[in-house]
N, C-alpha and C positions, 0 to 999 in steps of 0.2 A: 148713493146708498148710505157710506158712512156720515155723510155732511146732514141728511135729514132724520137717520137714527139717533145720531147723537144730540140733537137740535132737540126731539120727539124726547128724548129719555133727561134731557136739563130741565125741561119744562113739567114732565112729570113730578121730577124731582123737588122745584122750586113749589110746585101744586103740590106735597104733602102726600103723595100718593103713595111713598114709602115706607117703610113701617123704621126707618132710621139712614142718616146721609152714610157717608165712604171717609169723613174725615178725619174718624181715629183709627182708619185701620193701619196697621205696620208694614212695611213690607221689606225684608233684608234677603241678603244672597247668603247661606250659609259657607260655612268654610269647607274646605274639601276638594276632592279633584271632579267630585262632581257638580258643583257651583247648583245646587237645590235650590230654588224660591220658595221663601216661606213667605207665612202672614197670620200676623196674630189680628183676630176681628171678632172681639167679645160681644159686639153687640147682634153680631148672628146667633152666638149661641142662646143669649138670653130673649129675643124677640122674636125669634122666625116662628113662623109655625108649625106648628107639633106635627112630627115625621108620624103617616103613619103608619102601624105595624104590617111588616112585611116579612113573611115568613122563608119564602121559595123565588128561584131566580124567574120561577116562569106563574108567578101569581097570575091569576085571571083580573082581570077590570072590575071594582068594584062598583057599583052605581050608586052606593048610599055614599058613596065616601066624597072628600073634596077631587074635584078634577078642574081643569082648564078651561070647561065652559063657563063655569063659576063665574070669573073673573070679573070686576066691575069694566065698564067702557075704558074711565081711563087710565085702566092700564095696558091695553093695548096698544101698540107701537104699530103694526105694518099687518096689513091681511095681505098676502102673498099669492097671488094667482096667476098660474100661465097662460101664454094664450097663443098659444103652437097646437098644430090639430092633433096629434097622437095624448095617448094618457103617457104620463110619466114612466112606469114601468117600464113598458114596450118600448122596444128597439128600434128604428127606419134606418133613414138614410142622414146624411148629413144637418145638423144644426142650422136651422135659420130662424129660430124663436126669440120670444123676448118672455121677459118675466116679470110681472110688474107686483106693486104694492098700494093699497085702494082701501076703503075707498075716498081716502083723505090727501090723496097727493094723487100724483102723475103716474107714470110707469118709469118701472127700474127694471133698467134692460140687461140680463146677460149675454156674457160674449161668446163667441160662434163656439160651444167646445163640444156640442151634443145636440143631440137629435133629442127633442123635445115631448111635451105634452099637456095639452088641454084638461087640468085639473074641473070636474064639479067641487071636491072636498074644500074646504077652507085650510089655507096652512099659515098659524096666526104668529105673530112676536109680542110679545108680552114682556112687562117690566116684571123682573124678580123682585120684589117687596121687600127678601132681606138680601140684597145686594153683596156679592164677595168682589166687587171689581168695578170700574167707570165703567159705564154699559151696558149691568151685567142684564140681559134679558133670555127670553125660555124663548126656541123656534118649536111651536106644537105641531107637527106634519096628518093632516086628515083632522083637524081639532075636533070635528064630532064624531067621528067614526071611533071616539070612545076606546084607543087600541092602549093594551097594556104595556109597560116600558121596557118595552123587546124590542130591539131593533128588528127593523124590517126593511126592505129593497126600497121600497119607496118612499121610508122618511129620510133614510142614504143619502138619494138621490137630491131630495129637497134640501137638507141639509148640504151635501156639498154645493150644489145650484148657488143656496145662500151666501155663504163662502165666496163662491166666486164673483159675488155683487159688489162687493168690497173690494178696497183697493188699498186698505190700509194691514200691515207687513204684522201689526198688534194684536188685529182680532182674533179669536180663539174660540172655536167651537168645540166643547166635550160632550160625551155622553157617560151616567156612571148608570149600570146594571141598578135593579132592584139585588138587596142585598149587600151594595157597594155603594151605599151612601142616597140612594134616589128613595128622598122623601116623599114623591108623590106618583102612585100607579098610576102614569096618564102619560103613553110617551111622549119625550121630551128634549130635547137638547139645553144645554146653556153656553150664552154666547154673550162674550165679553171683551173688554180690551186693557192689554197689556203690555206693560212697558218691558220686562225682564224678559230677557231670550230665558225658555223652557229647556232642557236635556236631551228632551226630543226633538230638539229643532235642531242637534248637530254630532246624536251620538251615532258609533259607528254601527252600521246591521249588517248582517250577512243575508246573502241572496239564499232563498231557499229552491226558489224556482218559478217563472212567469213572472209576478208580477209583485209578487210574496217576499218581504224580507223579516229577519227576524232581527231585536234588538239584542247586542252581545255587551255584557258585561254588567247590567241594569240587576237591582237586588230583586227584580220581579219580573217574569218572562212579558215579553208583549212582541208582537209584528206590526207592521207597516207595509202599506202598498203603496205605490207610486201614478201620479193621473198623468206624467208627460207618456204620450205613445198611444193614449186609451181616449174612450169617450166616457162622460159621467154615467151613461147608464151602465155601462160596461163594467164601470168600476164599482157601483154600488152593488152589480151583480156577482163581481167579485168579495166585496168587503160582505154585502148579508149572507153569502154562502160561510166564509169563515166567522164570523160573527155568530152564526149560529150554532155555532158548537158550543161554546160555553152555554148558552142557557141549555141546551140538551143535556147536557153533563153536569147542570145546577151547580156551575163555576161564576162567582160575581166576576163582573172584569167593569173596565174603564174605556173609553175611546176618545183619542182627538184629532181633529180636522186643522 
């Protein structure tokens, strides 16, 4: 997965397909006890495309506006389809699926960790144009069901799936809310790769309860759940239940995988 995405996303890159390359950005560890990763990358802010306006954490989908079907051919990276009989959502018995990516390659198999599902939707990767990272690309989950950038159970579950296609310790998938930086109403993920260990890859949480942890001493609350002991559907069912509280409560917030 990571040897043909990144293969897929050079060859975009060398093809012009980006609106600017990755090699004046900066990147330092600040000073402190919390060892922050910054990055200064001016040519984002001067190029990318105009964010836009976004009022409420739980806007509805616009249809005049730019979305993800947009996108020219080549910037798409991997159409992503399973091909396990249950739909995603839905719960069985044990994991014996695969998941592949099409229709310009082969299949990319995930490993036994979940009982599966037979998508119809398309769930596409696509090159970010103004790039924050080597890699950086958007996972769109249901790309024409047109859903607004709320997380949901089932783009969770894609999004973790993807995650686990990988086998590289770098890649990073976030999610930011509308209102908390997400330029474009069209859900989304971004998934990128990185050299710097994150805060969150080793500060300390306190258990809350089940499967629920919360981060302790961070200038900004946030939790964390755990997938050893679970199955990914199980876990998305867990993460879209609490996940859905902030947009209820029209609180932007952040997610990462």
């Amino acid at each position: 997965f990571d040897i043909e995405l990144q293969r897929r996303w050079n060859k975009a890159m060398e093809s012009g397909v980006f609106r600017y390359g990755i090699d004046h950005i900066v990147t330092k560890i600040i000073p402190g006890s919390k060892q922050y990763v910054g990055q200064l990358n001016t040519l984002r802010a001067t190029e990318r495309r105009v964010p836009q306006e976004i009022s409420s954490v739980n806007q509805p989908f616009n249809k005049q506006a730019f979305c993800f079907t947009m996108v020219k051919p080549q910037e798409v990276i991997f159409t992503l389809q399973n091909v396990t009989p249950h739909r995603s959502a839905e719960r069985s018995g044990p994991h014996t699926g695969q998941q592949r990516s099409g229709p310009h390659t082969g299949q990319q198999r995930s490993g036994p960790h979940t009982d599966e599902a037979t998508r119809d939707e398309r769930h596409m990767v696509i090159v970010n144009v103004s790039p924050m990272e080597y890699g950086h690309c958007l996972l769109v989950p249901q790309i024409d069901s047109h859903r607004p950038q709320v997380l949901t159970q089932t783009g969770i579950q894609v999004a973790i799936e993807t995650m686990l296609l990988s086998g590289h310790r770098g890649l990073r998938m976030g999610f930011n809310s509308l209102c908390a930086f997400a330029s474009v109403n069209h859900l989304h993920f971004h998934l990128y790769y990185l050299e710097q260990e994150l805060i969150v890859d080793y500060h300390p949480v306190r258990h809350l309860g089940g499967r629920y942890f919360e981060f302790t001493g961070l200038p900004c609350p946030g939790f964390a759940l755990q997938l050893y002991g679970t199955t990914v559907s199980e876990m998305a069912s867990y993460r879209s239940s609490k996940t859905s509280w902030p947009a209820i409560d029209h609180q932007r917030h952040h997610g990462q995988l």
